[in-house]
C-alpha positions as CSV (number, residue, x, y, z in Angstrom):
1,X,108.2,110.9,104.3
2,X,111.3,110.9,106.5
3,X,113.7,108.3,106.2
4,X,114.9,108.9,109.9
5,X,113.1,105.9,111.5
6,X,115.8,103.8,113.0
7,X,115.4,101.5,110.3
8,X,118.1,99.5,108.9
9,X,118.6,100.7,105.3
10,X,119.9,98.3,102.6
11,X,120.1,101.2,99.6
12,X,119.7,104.8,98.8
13,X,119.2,106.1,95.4
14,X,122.4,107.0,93.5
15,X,124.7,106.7,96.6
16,X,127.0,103.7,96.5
17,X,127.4,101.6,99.7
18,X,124.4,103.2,101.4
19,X,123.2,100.5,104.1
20,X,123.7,101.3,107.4
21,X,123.9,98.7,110.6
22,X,120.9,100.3,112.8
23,X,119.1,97.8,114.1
24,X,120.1,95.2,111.5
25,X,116.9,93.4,111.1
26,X,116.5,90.2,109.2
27,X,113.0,89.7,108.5
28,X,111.4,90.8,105.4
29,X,107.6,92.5,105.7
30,X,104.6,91.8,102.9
31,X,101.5,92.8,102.0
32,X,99.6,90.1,100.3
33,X,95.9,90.9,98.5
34,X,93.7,88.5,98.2
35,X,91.5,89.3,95.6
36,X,89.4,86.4,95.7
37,X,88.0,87.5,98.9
38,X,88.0,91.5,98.0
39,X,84.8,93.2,97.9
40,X,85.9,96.3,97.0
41,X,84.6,98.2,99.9
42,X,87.2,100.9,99.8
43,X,88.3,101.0,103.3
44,X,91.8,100.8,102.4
45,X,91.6,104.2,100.3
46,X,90.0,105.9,103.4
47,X,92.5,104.4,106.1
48,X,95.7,105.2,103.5
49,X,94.3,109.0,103.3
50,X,93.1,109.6,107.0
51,X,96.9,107.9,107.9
52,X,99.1,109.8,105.9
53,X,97.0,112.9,106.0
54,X,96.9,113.0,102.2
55,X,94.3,115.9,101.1
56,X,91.4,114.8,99.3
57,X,91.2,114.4,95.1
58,X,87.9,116.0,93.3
59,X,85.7,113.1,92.3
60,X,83.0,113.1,89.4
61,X,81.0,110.5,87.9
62,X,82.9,108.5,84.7
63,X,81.2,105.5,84.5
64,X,83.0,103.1,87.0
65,X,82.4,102.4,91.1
66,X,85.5,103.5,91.4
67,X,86.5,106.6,93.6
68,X,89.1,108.0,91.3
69,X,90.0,107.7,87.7
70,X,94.2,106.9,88.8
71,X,96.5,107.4,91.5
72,X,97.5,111.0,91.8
73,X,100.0,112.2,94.2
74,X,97.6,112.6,97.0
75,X,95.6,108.8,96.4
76,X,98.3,106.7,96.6
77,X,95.8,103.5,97.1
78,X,92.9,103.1,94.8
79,X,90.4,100.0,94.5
80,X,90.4,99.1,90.1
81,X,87.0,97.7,89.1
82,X,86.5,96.0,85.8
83,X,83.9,94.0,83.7
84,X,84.8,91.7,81.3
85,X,82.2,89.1,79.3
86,X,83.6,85.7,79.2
87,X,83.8,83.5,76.5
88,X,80.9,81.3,77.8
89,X,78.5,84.3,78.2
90,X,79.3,85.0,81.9
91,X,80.5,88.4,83.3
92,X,83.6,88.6,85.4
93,X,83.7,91.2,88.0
94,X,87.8,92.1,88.4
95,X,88.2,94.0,91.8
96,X,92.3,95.3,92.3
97,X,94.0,97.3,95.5
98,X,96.5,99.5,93.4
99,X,99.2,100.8,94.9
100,X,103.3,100.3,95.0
101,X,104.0,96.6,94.7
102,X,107.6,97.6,96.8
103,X,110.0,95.5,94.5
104,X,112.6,93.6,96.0
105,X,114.6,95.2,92.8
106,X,113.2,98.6,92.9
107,X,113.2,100.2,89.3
108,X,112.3,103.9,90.7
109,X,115.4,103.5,93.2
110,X,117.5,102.2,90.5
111,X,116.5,105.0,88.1
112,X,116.9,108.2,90.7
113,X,119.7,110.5,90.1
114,X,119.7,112.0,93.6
115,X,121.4,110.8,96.1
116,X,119.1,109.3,98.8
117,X,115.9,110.8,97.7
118,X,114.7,106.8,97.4
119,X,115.8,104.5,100.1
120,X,114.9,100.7,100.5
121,X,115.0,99.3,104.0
122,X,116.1,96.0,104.9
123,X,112.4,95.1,105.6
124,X,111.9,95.2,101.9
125,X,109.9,98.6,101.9
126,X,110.6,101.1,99.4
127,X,110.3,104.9,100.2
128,X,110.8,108.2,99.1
129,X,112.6,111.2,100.7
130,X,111.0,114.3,99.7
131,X,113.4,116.6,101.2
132,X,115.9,114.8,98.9
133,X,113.7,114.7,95.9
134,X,114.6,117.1,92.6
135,X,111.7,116.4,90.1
136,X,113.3,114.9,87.5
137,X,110.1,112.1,87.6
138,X,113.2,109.6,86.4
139,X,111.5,107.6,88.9
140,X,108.1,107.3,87.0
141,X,109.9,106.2,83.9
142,X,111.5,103.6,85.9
143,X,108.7,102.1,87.7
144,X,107.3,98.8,85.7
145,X,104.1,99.2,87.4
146,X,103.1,102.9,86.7
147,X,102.4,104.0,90.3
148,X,105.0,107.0,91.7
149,X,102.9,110.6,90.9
150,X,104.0,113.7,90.0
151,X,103.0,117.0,91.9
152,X,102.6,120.2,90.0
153,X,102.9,122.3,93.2
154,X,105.1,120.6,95.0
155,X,107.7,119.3,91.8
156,X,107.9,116.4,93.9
157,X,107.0,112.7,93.4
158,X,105.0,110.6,96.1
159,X,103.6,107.0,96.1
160,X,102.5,104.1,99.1
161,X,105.4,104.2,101.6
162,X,103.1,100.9,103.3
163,X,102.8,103.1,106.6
164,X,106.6,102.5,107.1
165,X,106.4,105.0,110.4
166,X,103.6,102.4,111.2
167,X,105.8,99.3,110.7
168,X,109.1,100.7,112.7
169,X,106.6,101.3,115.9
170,X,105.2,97.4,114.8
171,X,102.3,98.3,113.8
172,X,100.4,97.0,110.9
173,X,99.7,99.7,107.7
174,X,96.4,101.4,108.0
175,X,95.1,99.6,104.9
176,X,95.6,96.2,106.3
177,X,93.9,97.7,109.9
178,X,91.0,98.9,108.2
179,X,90.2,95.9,105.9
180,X,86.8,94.3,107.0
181,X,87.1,91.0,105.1
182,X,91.3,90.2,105.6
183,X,92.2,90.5,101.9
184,X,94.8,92.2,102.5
185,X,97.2,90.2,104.7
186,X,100.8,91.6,106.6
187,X,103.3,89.3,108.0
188,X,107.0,88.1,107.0
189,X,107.6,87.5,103.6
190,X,107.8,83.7,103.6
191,X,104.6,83.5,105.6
192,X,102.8,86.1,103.0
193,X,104.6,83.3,100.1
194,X,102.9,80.3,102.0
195,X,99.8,81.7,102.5
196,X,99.5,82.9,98.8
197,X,100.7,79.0,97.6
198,X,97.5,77.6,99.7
199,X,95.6,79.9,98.7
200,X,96.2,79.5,95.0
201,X,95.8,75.5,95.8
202,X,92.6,76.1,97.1
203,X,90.9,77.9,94.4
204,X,92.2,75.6,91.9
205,X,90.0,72.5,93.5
206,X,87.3,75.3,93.2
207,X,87.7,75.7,89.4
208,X,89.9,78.6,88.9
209,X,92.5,76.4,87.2
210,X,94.2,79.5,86.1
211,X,94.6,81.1,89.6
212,X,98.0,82.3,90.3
213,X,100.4,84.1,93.4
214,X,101.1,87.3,91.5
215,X,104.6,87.6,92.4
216,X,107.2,88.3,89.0
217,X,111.2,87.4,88.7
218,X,111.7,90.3,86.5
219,X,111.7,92.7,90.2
220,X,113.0,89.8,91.9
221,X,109.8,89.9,93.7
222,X,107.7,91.8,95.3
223,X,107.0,92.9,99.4
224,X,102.6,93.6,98.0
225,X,101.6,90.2,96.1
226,X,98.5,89.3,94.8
227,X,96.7,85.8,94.8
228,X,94.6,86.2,91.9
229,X,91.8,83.7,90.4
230,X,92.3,84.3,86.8
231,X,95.8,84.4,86.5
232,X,94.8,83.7,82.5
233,X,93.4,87.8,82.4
234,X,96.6,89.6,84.5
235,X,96.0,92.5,81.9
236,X,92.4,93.2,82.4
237,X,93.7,93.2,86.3
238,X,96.0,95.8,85.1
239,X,99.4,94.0,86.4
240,X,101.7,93.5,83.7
241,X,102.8,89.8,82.5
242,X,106.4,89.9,83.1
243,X,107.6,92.8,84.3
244,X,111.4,93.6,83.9
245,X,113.2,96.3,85.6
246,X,116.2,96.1,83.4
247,X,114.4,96.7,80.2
248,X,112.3,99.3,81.6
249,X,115.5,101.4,82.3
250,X,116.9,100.8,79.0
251,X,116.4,104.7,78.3
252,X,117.9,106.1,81.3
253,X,121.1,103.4,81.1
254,X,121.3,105.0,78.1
255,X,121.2,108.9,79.5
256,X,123.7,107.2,82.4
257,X,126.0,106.6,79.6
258,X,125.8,109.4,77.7
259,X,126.8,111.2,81.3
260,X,130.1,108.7,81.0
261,X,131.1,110.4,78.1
262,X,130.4,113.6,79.3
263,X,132.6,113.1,82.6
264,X,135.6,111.5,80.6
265,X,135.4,114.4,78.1
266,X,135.1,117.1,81.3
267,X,138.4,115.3,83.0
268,X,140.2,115.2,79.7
269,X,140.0,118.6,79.1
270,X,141.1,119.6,82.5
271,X,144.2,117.5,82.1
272,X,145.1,118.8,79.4
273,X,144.6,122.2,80.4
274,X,147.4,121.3,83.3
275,X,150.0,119.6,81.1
276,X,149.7,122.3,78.7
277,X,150.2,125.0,82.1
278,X,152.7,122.6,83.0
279,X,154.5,123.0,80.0
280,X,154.2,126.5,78.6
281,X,153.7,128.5,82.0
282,X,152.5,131.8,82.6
283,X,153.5,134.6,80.3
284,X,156.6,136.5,82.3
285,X,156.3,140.5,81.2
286,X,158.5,141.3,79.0
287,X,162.4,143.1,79.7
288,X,162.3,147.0,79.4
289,X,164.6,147.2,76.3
290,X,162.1,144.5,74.6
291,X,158.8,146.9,76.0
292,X,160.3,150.1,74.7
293,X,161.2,148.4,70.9
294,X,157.2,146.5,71.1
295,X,156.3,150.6,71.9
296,X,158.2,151.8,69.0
297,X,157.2,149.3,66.5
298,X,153.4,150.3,67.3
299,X,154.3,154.1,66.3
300,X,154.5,155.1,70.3
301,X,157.1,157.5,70.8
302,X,159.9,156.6,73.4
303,X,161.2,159.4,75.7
304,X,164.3,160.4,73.2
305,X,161.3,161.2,70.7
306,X,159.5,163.8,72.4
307,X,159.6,166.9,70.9
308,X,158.4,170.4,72.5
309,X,155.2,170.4,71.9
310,X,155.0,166.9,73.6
311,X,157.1,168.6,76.7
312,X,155.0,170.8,79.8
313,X,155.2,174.0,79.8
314,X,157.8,174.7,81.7
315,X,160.0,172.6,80.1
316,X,159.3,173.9,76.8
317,X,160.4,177.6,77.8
318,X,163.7,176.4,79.0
């Protein structure tokens, strides 16, 4: 998607002192997903494709009511169902809205290599630049959450942008328009927070001591929460305990240093090529008297050695 929205951006990827001063907006966006009142209808999916124009995925039957096994690079909202028995006996039914979480601290931004193919807006959403994108997938590695996809064809790498084209126009994103229950929520951050808070308040005088806002430290937070009843089962949700961006880029801090080395090693060398040019210059060519002894050493005969049968001709007969 393009990045030219008139947005005020607070990062790019791999480009230093990147935010701008267009429109310099102070308010941060959320999404917040209410699972307890979820019923898995799939709107979402079906506004997020028909918005973004995203071509359609083969289905087949494996099992599930979901749509899709995954996200691919062309679904990137899918509804997670799950079943899980209870210690008491009972069934749970776990319903999730997958898609990016848009981390406050961004481990797919913090991970690409080229310059401006992610970029984080003021607002708080996170999105990628296509045009700007090489395929390294660095991206997917750094992501906590598993949700950026790869594309064979394309060698590009594409997740939820949360209808960012729709939220510069002050819109609300498709999924939110579509939902027919309001589980999925849009408003200012702190408003998303205090709704989440009440919410989890409520559903603990309703039994669900374990109900928790879905919002981790180790990203610094996210701009999609989740109230969620059993906050006790997060894995069988899918959503990862404590998620730390740090740790997950462990591998590629790594890579980042080993390009250090490589750059000192690169300058050193062409320093010392200087000093050394400065010091020893180029080669002058030799004097003539010098050229004519280097010729004679080799066994090349000078002019005073030319005998007649080295002469022309004519100047042989004379």
């Amino acid at each position: 998607m393009s990045t030219e929205l008139g947005l005020a951006i607070r990062r790019k990827s791999a480009s230093p002192s990147s935010g701008t001063n267009i429109r310099r907006e102070s308010v941060e966006v959320s999404k917040l997903v209410d699972i307890d009142l979820c019923i898995g209808c799939k709107a979402c999916e079906i506004a997020c494709k028909e918005w973004n124009d995203l071509e359609p995925d083969e289905t087949f039957n494996f099992g599930s009511y979901q749509s899709h096994e995954d996200l691919t690079a062309s679904t990137w909202d899918l509804m997670r169902f799950k079943e899980v028995d209870l210690d008491n006996g009972d069934l749970a039914w776990l319903i999730r809205k997958d898609s990016c979480l848009h981390c406050d601290e961004p481990g797919c931004l913090l991970a690409c290599p080229a310059p401006g193919a992610v970029v984080q807006y003021e607002n708080g959403i996170v999105d990628f630049d296509q045009t700007k994108c090489i395929g390294c997938q660095y991206c997917v590695t750094g992501c906590p959450f598993d949700i950026p996809r790869f594309d064979r064809k394309t060698k590009k790498v594409y997740k939820c942008t949360m209808c960012v084209d729709r939220v510069a126009g002050g819109l609300e994103p498709a999924c939110v328009k579509a939902c027919p229950t309001g589980s999925i929520r849009f408003g200012s951050r702190q408003e998303m927070l205090a709704y989440g808070e009440a919410k989890v308040e409520k559903l603990h005088r309703r039994g669900f001591d374990d109900a928790v806002l879905y919002d981790p430290s180790g990203v610094n937070g996210l701009h999609m929460t989740y109230v969620v009843p059993r906050g006790d089962m997060l894995g069988d949700y899918g959503l990862p305990d404590d998620p730390d961006v740090r740790a997950n880029l462990s591998f590629i801090g790594k890579l980042r240093g080993l390009r250090g080395i490589g750059a000192v090693a690169t300058w050193a060398g062409l320093i010392g090529a200087g000093l050394y040019w400065l010091r020893v210059g180029r080669k002058a060519p030799p004097p003539e008297a010098e050229a004519v002894a280097e010729a004679e050493r080799l066994g090349q005969p000078g002019p005073e050695d030319e005998g007649p049968e080295d002469l022309e001709p004519e100047e042989a007969e004379r």
